[in-house]
MIVO-25446 format. One record per residue (C-alpha): residue number from 1; residue in three letters; x, y, z. Coordinates in steps of 0.2 Angstrom, whole numbers, padded with zeros to 4 digits, m for minus. Each point is the difference from the previous one (the first is absolute). Layout:
N
<pt><seq>NUM</seq><type>ala</type><X>X</X><Y>Y</Y><Z>Z</Z></pt>
...
This chain:
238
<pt><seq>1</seq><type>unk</type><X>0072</X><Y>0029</Y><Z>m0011</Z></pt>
<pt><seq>2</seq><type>unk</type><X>0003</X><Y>0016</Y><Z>m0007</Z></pt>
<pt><seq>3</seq><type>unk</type><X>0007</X><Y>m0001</Y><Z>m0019</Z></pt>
<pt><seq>4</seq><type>unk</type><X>0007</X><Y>0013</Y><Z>m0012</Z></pt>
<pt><seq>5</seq><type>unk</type><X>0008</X><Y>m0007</Y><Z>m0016</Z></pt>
<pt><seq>6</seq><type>unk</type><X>0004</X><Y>0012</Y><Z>m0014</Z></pt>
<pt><seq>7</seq><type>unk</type><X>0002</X><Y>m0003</Y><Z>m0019</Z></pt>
<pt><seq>8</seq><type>unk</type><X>0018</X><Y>m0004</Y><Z>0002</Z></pt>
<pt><seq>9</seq><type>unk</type><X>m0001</X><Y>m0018</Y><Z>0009</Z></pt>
<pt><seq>10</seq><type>unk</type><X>0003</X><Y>0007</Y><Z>0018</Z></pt>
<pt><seq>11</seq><type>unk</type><X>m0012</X><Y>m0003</Y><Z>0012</Z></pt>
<pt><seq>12</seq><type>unk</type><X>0000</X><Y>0003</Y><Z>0020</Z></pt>
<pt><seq>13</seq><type>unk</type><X>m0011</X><Y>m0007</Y><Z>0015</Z></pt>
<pt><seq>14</seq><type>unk</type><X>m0004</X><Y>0013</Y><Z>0013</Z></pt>
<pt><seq>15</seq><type>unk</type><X>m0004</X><Y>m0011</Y><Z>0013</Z></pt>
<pt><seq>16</seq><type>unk</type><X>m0016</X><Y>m0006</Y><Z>0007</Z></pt>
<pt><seq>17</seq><type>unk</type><X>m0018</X><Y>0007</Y><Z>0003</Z></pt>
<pt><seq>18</seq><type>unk</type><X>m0009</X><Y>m0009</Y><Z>0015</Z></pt>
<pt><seq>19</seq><type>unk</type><X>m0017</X><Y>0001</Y><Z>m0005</Z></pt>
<pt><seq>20</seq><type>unk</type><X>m0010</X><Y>m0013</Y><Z>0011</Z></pt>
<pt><seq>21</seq><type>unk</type><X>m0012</X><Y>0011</Y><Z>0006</Z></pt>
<pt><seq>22</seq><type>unk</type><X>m0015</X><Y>m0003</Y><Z>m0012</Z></pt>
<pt><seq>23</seq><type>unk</type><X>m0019</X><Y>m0001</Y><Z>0000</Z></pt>
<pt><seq>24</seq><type>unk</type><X>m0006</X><Y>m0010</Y><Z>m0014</Z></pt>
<pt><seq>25</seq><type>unk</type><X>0014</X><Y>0001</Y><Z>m0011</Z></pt>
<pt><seq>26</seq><type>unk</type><X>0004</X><Y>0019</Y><Z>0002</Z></pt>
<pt><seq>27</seq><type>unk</type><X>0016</X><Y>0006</Y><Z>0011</Z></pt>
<pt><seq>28</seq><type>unk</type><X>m0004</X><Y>0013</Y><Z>0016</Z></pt>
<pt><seq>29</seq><type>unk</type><X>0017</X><Y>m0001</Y><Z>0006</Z></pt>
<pt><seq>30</seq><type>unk</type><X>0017</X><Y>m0002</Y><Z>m0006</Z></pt>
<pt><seq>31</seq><type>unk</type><X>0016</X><Y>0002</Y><Z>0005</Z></pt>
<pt><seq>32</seq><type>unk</type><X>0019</X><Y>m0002</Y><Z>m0002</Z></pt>
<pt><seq>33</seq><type>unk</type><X>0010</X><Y>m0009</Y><Z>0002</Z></pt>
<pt><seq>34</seq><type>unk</type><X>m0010</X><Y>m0014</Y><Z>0006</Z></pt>
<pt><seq>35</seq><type>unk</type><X>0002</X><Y>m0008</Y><Z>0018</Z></pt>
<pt><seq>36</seq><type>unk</type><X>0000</X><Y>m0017</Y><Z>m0008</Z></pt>
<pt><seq>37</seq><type>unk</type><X>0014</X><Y>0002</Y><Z>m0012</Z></pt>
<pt><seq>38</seq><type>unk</type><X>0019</X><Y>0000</Y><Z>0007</Z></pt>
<pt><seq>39</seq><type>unk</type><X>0015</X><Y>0007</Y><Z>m0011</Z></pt>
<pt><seq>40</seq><type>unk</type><X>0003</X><Y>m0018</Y><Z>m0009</Z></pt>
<pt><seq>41</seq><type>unk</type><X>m0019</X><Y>m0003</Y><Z>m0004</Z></pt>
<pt><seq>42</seq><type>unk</type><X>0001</X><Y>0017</Y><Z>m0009</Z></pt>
<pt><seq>43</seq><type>unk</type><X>0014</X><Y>m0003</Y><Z>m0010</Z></pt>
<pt><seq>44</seq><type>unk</type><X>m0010</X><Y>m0013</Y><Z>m0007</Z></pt>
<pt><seq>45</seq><type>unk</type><X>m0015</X><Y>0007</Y><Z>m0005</Z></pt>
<pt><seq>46</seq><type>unk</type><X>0008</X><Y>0016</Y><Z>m0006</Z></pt>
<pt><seq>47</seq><type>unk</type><X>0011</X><Y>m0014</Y><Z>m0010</Z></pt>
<pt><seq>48</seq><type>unk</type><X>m0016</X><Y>m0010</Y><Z>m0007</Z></pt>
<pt><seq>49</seq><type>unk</type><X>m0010</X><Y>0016</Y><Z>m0004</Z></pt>
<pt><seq>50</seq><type>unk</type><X>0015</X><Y>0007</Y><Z>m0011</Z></pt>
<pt><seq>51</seq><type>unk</type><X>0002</X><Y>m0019</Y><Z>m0009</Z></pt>
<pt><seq>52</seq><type>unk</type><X>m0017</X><Y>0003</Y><Z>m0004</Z></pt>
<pt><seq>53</seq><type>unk</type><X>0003</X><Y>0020</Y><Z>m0006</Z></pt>
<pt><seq>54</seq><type>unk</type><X>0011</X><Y>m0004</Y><Z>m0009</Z></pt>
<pt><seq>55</seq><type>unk</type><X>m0005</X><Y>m0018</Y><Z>m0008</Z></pt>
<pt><seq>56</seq><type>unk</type><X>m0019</X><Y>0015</Y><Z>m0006</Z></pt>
<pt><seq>57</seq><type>unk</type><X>0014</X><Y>0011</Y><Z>m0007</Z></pt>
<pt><seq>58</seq><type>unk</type><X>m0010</X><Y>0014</Y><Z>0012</Z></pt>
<pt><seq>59</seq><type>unk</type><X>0001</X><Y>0018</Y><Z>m0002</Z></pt>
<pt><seq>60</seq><type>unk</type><X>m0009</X><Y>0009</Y><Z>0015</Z></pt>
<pt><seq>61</seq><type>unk</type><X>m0001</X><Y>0000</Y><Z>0015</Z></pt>
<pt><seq>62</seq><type>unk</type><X>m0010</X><Y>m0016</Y><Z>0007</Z></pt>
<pt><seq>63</seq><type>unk</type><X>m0004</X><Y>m0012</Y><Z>0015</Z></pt>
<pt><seq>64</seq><type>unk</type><X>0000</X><Y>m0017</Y><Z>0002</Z></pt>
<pt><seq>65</seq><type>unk</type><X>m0010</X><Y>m0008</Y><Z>0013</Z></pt>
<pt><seq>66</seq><type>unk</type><X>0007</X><Y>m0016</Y><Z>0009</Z></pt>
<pt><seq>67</seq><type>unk</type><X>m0013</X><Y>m0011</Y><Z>0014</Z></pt>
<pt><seq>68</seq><type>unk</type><X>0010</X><Y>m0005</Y><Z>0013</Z></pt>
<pt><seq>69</seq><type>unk</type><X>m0003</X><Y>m0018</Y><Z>0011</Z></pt>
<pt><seq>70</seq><type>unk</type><X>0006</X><Y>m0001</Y><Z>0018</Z></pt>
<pt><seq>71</seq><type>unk</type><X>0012</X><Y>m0011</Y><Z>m0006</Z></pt>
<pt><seq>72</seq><type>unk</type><X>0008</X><Y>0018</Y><Z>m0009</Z></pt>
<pt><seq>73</seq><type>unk</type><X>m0004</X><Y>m0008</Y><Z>m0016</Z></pt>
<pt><seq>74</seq><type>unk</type><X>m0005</X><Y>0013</Y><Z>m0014</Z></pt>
<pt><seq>75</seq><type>unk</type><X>m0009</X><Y>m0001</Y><Z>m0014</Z></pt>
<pt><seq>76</seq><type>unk</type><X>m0004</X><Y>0012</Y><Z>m0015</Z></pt>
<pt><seq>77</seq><type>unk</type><X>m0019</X><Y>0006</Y><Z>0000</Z></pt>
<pt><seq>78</seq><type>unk</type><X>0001</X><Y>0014</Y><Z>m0013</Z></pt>
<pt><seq>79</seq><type>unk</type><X>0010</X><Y>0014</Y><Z>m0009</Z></pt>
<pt><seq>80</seq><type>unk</type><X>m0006</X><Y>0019</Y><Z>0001</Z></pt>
<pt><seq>81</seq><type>unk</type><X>0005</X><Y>0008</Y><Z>m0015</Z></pt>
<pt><seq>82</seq><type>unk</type><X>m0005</X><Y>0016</Y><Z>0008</Z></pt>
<pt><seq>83</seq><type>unk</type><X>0006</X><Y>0011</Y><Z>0015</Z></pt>
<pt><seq>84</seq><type>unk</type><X>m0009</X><Y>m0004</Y><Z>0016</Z></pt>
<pt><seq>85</seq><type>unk</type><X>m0011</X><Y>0010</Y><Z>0011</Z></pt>
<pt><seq>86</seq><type>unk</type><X>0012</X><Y>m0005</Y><Z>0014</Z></pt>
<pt><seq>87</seq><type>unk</type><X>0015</X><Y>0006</Y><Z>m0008</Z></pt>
<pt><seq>88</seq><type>unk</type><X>0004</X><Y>0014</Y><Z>0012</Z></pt>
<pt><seq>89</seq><type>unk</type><X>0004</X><Y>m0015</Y><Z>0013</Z></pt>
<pt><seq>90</seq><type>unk</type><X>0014</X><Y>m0003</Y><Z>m0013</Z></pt>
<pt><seq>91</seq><type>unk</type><X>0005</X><Y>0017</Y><Z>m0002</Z></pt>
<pt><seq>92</seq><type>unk</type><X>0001</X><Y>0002</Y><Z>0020</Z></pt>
<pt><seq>93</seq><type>unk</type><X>0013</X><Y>m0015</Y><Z>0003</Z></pt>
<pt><seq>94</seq><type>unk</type><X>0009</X><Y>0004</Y><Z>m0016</Z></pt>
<pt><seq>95</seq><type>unk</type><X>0002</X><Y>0017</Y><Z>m0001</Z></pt>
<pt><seq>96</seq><type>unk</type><X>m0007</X><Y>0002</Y><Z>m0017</Z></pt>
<pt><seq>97</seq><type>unk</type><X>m0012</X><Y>0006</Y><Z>m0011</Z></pt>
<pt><seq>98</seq><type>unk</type><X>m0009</X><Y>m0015</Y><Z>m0010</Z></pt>
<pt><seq>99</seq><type>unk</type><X>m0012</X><Y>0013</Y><Z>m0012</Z></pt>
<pt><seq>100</seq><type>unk</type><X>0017</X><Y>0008</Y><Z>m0002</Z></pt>
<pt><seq>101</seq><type>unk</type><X>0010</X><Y>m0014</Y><Z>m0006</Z></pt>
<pt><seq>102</seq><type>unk</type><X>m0013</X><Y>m0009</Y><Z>m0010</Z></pt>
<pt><seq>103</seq><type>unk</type><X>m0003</X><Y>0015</Y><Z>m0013</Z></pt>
<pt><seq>104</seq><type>unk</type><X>0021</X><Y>0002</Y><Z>m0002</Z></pt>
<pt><seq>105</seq><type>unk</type><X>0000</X><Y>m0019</Y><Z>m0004</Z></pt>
<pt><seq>106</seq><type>unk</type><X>m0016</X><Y>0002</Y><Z>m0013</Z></pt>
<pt><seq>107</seq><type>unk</type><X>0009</X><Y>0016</Y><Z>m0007</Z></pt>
<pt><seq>108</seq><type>unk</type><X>0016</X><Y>m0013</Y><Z>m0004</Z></pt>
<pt><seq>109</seq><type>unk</type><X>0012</X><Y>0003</Y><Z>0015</Z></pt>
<pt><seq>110</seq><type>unk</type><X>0008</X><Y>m0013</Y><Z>0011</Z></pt>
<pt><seq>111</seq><type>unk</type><X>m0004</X><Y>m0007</Y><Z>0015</Z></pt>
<pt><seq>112</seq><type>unk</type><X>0015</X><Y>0009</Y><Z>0013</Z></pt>
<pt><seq>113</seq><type>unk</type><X>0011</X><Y>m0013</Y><Z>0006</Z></pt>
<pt><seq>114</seq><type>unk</type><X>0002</X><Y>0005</Y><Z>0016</Z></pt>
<pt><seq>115</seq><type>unk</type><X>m0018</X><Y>m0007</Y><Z>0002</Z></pt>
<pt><seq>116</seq><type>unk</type><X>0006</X><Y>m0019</Y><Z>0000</Z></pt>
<pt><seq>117</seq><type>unk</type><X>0010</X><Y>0002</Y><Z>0016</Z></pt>
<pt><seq>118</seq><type>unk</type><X>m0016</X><Y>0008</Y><Z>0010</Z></pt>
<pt><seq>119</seq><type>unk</type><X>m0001</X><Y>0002</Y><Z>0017</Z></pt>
<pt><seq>120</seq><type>unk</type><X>m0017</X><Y>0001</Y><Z>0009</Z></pt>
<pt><seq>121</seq><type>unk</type><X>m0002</X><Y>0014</Y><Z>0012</Z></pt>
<pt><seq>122</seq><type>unk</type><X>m0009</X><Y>m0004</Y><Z>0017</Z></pt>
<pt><seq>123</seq><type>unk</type><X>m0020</X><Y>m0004</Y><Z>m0002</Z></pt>
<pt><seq>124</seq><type>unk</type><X>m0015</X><Y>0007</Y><Z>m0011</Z></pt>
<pt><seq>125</seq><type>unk</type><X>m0018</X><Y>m0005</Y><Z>0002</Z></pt>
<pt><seq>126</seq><type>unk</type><X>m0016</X><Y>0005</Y><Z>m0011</Z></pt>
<pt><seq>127</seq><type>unk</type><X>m0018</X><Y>0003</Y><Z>0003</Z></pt>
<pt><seq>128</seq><type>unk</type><X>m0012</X><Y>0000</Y><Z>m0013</Z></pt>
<pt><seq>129</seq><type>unk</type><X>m0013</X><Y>0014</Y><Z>0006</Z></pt>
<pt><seq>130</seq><type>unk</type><X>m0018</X><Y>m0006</Y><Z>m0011</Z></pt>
<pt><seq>131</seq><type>unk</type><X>m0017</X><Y>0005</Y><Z>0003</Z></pt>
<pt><seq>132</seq><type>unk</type><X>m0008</X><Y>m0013</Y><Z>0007</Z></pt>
<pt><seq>133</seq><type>unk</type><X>m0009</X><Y>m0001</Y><Z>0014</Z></pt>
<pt><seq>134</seq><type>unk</type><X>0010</X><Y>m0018</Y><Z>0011</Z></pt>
<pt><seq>135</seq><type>unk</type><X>m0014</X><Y>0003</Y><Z>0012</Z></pt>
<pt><seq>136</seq><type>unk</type><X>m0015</X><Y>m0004</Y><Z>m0015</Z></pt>
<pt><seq>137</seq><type>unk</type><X>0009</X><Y>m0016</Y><Z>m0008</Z></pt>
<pt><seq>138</seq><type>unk</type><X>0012</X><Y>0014</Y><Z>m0009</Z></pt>
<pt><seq>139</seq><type>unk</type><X>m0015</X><Y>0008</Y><Z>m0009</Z></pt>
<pt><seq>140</seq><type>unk</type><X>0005</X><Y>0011</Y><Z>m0012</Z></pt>
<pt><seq>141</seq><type>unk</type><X>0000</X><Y>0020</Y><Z>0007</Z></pt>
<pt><seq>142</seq><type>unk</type><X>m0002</X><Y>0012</Y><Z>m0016</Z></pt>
<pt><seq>143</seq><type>unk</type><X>m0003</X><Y>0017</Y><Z>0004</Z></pt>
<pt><seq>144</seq><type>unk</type><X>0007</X><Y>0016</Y><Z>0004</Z></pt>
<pt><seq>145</seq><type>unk</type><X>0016</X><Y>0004</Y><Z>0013</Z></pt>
<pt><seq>146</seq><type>unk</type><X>m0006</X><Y>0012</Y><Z>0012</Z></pt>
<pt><seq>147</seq><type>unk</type><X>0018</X><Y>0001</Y><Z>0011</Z></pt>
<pt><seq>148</seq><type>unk</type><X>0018</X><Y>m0007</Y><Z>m0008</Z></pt>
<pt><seq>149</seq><type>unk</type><X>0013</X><Y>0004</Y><Z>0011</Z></pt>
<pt><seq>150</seq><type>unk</type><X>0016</X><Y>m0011</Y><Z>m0003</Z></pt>
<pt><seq>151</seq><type>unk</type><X>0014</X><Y>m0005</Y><Z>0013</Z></pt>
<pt><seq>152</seq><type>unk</type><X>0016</X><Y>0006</Y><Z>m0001</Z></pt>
<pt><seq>153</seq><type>unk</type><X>0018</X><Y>m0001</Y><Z>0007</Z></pt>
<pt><seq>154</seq><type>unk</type><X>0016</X><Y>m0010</Y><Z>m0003</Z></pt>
<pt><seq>155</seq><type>unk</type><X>m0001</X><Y>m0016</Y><Z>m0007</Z></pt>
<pt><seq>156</seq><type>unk</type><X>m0019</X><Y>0002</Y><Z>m0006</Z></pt>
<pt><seq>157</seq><type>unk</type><X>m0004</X><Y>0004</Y><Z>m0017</Z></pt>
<pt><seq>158</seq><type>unk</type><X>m0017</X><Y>m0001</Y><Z>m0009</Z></pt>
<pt><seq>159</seq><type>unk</type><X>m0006</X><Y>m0001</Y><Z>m0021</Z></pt>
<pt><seq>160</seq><type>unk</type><X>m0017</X><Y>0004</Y><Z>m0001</Z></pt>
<pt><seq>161</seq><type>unk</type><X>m0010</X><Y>0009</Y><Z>m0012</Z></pt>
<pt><seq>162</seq><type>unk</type><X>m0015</X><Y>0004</Y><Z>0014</Z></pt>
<pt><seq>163</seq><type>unk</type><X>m0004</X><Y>0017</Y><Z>0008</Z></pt>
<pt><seq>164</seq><type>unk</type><X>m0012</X><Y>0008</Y><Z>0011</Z></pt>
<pt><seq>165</seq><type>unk</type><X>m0018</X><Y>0003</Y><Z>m0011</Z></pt>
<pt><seq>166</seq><type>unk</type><X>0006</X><Y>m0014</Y><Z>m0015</Z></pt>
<pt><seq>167</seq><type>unk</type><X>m0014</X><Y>m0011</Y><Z>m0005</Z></pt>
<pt><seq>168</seq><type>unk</type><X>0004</X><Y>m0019</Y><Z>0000</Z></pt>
<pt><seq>169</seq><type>unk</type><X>m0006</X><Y>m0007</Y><Z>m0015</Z></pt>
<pt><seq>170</seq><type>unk</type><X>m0008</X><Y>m0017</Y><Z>0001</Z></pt>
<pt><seq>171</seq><type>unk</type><X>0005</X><Y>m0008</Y><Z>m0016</Z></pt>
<pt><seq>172</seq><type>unk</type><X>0018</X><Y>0000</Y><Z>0004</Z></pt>
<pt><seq>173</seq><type>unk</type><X>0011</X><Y>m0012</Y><Z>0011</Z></pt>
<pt><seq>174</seq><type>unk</type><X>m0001</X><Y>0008</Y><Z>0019</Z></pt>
<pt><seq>175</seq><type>unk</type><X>0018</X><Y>0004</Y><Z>0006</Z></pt>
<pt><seq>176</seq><type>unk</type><X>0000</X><Y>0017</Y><Z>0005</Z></pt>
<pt><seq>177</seq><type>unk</type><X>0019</X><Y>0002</Y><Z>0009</Z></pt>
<pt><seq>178</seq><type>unk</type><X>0015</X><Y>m0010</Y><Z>0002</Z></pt>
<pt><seq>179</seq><type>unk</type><X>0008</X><Y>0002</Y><Z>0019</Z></pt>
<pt><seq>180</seq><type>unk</type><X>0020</X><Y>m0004</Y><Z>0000</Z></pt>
<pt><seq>181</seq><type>unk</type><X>0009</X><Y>0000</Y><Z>0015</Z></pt>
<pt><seq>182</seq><type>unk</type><X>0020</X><Y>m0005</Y><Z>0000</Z></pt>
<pt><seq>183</seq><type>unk</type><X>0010</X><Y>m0003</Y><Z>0015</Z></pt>
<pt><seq>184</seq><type>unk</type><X>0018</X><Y>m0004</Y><Z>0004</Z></pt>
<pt><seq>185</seq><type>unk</type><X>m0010</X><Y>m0019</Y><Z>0004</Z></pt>
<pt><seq>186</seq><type>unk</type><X>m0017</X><Y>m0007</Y><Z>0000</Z></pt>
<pt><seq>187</seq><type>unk</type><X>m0005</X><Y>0004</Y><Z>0017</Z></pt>
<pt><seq>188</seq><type>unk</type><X>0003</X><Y>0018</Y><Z>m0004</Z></pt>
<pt><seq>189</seq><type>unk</type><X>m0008</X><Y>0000</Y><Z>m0017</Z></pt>
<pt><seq>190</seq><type>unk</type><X>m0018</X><Y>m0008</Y><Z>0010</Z></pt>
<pt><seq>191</seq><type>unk</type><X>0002</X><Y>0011</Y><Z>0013</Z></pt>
<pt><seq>192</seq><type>unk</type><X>0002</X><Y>0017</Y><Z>m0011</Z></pt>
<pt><seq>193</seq><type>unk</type><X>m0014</X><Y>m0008</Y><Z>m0010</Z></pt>
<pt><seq>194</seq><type>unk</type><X>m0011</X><Y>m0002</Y><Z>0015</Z></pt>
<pt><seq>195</seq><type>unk</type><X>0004</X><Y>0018</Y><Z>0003</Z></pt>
<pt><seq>196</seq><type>unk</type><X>m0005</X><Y>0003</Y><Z>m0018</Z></pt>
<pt><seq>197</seq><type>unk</type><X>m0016</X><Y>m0006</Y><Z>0001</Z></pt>
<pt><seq>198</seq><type>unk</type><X>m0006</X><Y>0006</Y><Z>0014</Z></pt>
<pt><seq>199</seq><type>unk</type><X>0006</X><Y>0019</Y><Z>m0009</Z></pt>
<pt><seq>200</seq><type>unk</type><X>m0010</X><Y>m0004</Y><Z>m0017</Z></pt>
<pt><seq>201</seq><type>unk</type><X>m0018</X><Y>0008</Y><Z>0001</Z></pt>
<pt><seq>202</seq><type>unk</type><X>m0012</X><Y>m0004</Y><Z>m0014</Z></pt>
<pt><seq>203</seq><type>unk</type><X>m0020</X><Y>0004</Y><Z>0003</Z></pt>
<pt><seq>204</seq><type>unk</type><X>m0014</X><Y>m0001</Y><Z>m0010</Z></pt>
<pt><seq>205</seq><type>unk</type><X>0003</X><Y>m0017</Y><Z>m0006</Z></pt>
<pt><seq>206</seq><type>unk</type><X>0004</X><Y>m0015</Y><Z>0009</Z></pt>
<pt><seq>207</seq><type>unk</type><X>0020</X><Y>m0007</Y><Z>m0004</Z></pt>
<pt><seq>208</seq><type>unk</type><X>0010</X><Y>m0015</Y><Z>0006</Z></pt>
<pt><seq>209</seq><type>unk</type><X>0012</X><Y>0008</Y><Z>0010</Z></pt>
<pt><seq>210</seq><type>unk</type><X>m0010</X><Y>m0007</Y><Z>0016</Z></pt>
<pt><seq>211</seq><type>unk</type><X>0005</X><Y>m0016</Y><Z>m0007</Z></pt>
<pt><seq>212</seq><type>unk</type><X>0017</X><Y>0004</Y><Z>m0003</Z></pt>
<pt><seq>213</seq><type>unk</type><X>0001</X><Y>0005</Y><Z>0020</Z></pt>
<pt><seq>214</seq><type>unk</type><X>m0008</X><Y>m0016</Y><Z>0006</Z></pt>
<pt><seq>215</seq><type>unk</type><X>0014</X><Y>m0009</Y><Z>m0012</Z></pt>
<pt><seq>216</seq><type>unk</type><X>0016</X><Y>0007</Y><Z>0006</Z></pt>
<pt><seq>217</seq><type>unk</type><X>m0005</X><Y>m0001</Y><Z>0018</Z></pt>
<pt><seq>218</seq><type>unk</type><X>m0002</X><Y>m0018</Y><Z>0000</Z></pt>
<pt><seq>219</seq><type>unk</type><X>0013</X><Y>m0013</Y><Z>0005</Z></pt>
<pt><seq>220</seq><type>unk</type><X>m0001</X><Y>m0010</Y><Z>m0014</Z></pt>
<pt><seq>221</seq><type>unk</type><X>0006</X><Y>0015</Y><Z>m0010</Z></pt>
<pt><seq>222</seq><type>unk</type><X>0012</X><Y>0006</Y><Z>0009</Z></pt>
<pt><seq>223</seq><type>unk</type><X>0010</X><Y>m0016</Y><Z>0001</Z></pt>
<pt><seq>224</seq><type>unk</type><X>m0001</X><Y>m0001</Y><Z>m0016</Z></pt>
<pt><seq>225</seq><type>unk</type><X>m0006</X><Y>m0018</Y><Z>m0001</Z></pt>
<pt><seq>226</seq><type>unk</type><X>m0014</X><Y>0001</Y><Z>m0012</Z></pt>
<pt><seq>227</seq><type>unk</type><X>m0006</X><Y>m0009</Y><Z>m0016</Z></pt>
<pt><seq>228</seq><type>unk</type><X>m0013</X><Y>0006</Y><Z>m0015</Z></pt>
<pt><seq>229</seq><type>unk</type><X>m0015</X><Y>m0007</Y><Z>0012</Z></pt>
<pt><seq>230</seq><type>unk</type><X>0003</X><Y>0014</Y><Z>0013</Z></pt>
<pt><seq>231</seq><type>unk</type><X>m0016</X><Y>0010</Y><Z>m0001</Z></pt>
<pt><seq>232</seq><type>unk</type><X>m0010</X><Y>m0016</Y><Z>m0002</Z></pt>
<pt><seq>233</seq><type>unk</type><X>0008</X><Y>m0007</Y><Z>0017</Z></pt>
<pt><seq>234</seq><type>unk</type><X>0005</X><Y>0015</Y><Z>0011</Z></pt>
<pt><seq>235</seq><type>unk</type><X>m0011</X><Y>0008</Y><Z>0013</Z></pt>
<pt><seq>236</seq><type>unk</type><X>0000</X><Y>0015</Y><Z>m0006</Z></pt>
<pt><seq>237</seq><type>unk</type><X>m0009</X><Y>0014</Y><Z>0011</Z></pt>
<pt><seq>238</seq><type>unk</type><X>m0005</X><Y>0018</Y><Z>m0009</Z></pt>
């Protein structure tokens, strides 16, 4: 659940982050809103994740992370006191910058209002571009990019620091690019995102966006019926 809180005892929940999609520990994929979460689920989470903003006295912007059962149950697993890599899913649905909003509550403003009463607007997915080779047990790629041609269009966006000739280090963590697609629903947000994918050229070094295509194409995904053992369990062909 995305926090803010500022200095003033206000805090708002943003709405969920589905972020099932994980290899040993670390999120590939996420997305909002999640198809496992209807309007009265949401109410409570955003509820139990201000309780426990406020209750911290926090001043930032922050997540909280929930486990969810079958049953619906939630349970806290840990607070972020930091802004995510997959904020920009946020930011999509919500119509808001995060980076933006954070350094106005540090600097001693108020959190707007308006931002209690939020409306989430149509679907946004994320796909964390690494270098890693899924092909090699995700071996780490380090090396120079030789090609980095980025897709474009309405609906997709991309933060990345990478460009054609830039050497990838080895020392550092591997994500090279973030892919956003939105769309007016989820269907339209995979399908662009498919498109996306298919668009994003990066040579030289071997990257995960072959996995990312094998994801969304699969039927699991794409009903949205999937838990944290996803990877582990799908057939997942690159």
């Amino acid at each position: 659940m995305q926090l803010l809180g500022d200095k003033h005892g206000n805090a708002v929940s943003l709405g969920e982050r589905e972020c099932s999609i994980q290899r040993k520990h670390q999120k590939l994929i996420e997305e909002s809103p999640s198809p496992a979460v209807d309007q009265a689920l949401r109410d409570k989470m955003n509820e139990a994740a201000i309780r426990g903003a406020l209750q911290a006295n926090y001043n930032s912007a922050g997540t909280i992370e929930f486990l969810m059962d079958e049953k619906g149950d939630f349970f806290f697993m840990e607070m972020n006191t930091r802004i995510q890599v997959e904020h920009p899913v946020t930011e999509e649905v919500i119509g808001l910058d995060l980076i933006k909003e954070q350094i106005a509550i540090s600097a001693g403003k108020k959190i707007d209002e308006k931002l209690k009463k939020y409306k989430l607007r149509g679907h946004a997915i994320e796909c964390r571009i690494n270098a890693e080779d899924p092909a090699q047990n995700f071996r780490p790629s380090p090396g120079k990019i030789t090609a980095f041609h980025t897709p474009g269009g309405y609906g997709v966006r991309v933060d990345t620091h990478a460009y054609a000739q830039y050497m990838i280090p080895p020392y550092y963590d591997s994500l090279i690019a973030k892919l956003i697609t939105h769309g007016s629903n989820r269907d339209e947000a995979i399908n662009r995102m498919a498109r996306a994918l298919e668009e994003f050229v990066v040579e030289g070094v071997a990257t995960t966006i072959p996995l990312h295509k094998a994801i969304i194409n699969t039927d699991e995904f794409r009903s949205g019926n999937f838990t944290t053992n996803f990877i582990e369990t799908v057939d997942i062909k690159l």
